[in-house]
C-alpha positions in Angstrom: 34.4 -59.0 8.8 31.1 -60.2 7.9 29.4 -57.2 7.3 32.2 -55.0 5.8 32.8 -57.5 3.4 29.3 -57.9 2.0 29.6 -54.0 1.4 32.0 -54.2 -2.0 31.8 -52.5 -5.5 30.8 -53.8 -8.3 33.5 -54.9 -11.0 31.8 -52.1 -13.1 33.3 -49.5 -11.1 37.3 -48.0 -12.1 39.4 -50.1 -9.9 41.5 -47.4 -8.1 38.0 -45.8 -7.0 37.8 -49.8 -5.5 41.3 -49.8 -4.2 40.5 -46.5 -2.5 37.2 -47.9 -1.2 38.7 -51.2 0.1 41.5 -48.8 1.9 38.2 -47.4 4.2 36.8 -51.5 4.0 40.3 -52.4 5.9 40.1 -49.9 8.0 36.6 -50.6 9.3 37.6 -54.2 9.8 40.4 -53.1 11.7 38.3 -50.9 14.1 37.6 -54.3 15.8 40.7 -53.6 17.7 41.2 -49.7 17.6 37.9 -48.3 17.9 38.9 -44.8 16.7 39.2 -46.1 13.4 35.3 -46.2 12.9 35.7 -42.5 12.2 38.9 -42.6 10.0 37.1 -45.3 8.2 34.2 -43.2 7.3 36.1 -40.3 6.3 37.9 -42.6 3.8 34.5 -43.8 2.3 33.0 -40.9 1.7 36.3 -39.1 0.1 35.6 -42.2 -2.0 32.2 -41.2 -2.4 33.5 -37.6 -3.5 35.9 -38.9 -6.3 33.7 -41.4 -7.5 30.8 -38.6 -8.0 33.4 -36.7 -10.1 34.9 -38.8 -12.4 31.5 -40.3 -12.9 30.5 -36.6 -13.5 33.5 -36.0 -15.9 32.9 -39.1 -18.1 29.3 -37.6 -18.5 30.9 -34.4 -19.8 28.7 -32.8 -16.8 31.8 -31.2 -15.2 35.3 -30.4 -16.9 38.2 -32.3 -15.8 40.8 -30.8 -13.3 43.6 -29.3 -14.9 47.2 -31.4 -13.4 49.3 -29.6 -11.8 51.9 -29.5 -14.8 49.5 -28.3 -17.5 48.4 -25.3 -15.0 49.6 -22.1 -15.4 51.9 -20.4 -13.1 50.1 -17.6 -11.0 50.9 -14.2 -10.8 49.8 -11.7 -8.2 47.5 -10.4 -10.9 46.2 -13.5 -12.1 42.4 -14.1 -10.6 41.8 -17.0 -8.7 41.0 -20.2 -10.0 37.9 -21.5 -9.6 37.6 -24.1 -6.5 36.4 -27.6 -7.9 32.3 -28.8 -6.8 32.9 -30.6 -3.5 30.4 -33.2 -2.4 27.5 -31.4 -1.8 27.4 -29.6 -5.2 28.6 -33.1 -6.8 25.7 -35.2 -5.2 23.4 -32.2 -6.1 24.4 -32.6 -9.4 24.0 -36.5 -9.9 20.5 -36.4 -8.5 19.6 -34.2 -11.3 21.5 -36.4 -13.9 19.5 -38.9 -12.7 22.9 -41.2 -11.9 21.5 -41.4 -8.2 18.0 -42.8 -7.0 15.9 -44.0 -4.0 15.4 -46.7 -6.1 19.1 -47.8 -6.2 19.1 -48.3 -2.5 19.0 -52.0 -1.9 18.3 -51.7 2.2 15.4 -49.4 1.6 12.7 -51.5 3.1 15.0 -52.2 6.2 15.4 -48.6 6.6 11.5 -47.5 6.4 11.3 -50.3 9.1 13.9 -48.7 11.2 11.6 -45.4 11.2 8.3 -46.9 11.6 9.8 -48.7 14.9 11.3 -45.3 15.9 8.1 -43.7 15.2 6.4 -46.7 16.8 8.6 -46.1 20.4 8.5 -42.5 20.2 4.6 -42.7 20.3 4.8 -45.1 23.7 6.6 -42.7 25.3 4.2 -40.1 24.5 1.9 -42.2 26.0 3.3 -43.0 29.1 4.1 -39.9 29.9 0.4 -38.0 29.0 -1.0 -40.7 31.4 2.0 -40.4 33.8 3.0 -44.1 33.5 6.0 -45.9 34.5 5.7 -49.0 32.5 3.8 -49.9 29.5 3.1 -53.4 28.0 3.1 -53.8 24.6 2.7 -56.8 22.0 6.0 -57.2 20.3 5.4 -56.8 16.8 7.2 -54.8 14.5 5.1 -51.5 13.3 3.5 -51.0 10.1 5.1 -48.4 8.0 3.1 -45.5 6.8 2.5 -43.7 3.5 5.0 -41.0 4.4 7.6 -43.6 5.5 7.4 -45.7 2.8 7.8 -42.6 0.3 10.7 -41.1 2.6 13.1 -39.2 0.3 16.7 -40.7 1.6 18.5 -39.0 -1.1 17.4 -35.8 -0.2 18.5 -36.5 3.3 21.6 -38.1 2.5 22.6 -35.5 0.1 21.8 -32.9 3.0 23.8 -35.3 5.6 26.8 -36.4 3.9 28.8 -33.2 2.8 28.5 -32.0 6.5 29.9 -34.8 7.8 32.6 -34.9 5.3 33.7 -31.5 5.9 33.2 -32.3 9.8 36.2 -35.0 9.4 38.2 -32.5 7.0 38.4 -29.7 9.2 39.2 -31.9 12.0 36.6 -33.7 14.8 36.5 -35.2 18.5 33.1 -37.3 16.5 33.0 -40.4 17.6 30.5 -43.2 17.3 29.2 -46.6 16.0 26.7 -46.1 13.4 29.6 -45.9 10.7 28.0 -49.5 8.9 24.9 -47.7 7.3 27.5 -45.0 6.2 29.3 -47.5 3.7 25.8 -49.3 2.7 24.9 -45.4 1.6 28.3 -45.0 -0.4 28.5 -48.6 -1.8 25.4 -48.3 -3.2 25.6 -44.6 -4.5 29.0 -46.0 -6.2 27.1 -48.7 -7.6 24.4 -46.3 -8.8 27.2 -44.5 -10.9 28.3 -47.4 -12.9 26.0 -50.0 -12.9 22.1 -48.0 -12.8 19.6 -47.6 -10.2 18.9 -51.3 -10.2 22.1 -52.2 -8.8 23.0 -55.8 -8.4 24.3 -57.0 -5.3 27.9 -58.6 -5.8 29.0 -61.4 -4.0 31.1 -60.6 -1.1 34.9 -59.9 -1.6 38.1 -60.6 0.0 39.8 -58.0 2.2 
């Protein structure tokens, strides 16, 4: 409960996009007792995601508004096609070069650089251990010291990469399971955020579920 709930939208954002966000918050929390609902939970967050992106999108005049299903024309067998709408991929694509996304809107950045420098850090013991053909290897514990390259990692790009596959992973239907479903709702929450509220986004006090 603690963690889910720190991960809410700001009042800036439409409220149905945070009702339909707080639907995936709920069913996080409730994963506590089903554990399948990690994966139903993320699905939910990032259709979020994918709605927020294109209303934000529309209000920018960046992408036309879907027509409703009364003002659209009947089809015939001769009429083309319509058009599908941008899913997320083309939608996140699209904010990046807006400029309505950033690195710099991330507010768990330096945690995450930390989190690849210790990786890194591991990694390279292993390495070790296994050049010299070692089974055990002492080392101080002390967190490792980022590097340039991990410091200037481009999450956007890999999130923008990331997300739409998983997305369409859940559509399509997916056995997936697994636990790392948190950092998926820090990325949303704060790419919402992003949309509504800057690059600088604040960080709201917790709400109730």
């Amino acid at each position: 409960y603690e963690s889910i709930a720190q991960l809410c939208l700001a009042d800036e954002v439409p409220e149905h996009i945070r009702v339909h966000y707080d639907t995936a918050r709920n069913l996080y929390l409730y994963a506590w007792h089903v554990y399948r609902f990690h994966v139903v939970a993320e699905h939910q967050a990032l259709a979020t995601l994918e709605m927020a992106l294109r209303q934000a999108l529309q209000q920018r005049g960046l992408i036309a508004e879907r027509e409703s299903a009364k003002k659209r024309p009947k089809r015939s067998s001769s009429n083309r096609k319509q058009p599908r709408p941008p899913g997320l991929a083309i939608l996140m694509s699209m904010a990046v070069k807006a400029g309505l996304i950033a690195n710099s809107g991330f507010t768990r950045r330096e945690i995450w650089v930390q989190q690849l420098a210790d990786r890194r850090k591991l990694a390279e013991e292993f390495e070790y251990m296994d050049r010299n053909r070692l089974d055990r290897l002492i080392v101080p514990d002390i967190p490792a010291v980022p590097t340039e390259d991990e410091i200037a990692f481009d999450w956007l790009e890999q999130f923008v990469s990331d997300l739409p596959k998983l997305r369409n992973e859940y559509a399509h239907g997916s056995r997936s399971l697994h636990a790392n479903v948190l950092m998926t709702f820090q990325i949303v929450c704060d790419l919402i955020n992003q949309l509504w509220i800057g690059t600088t986004a604040r960080v709201s006090e917790p709400s109730r579920l």
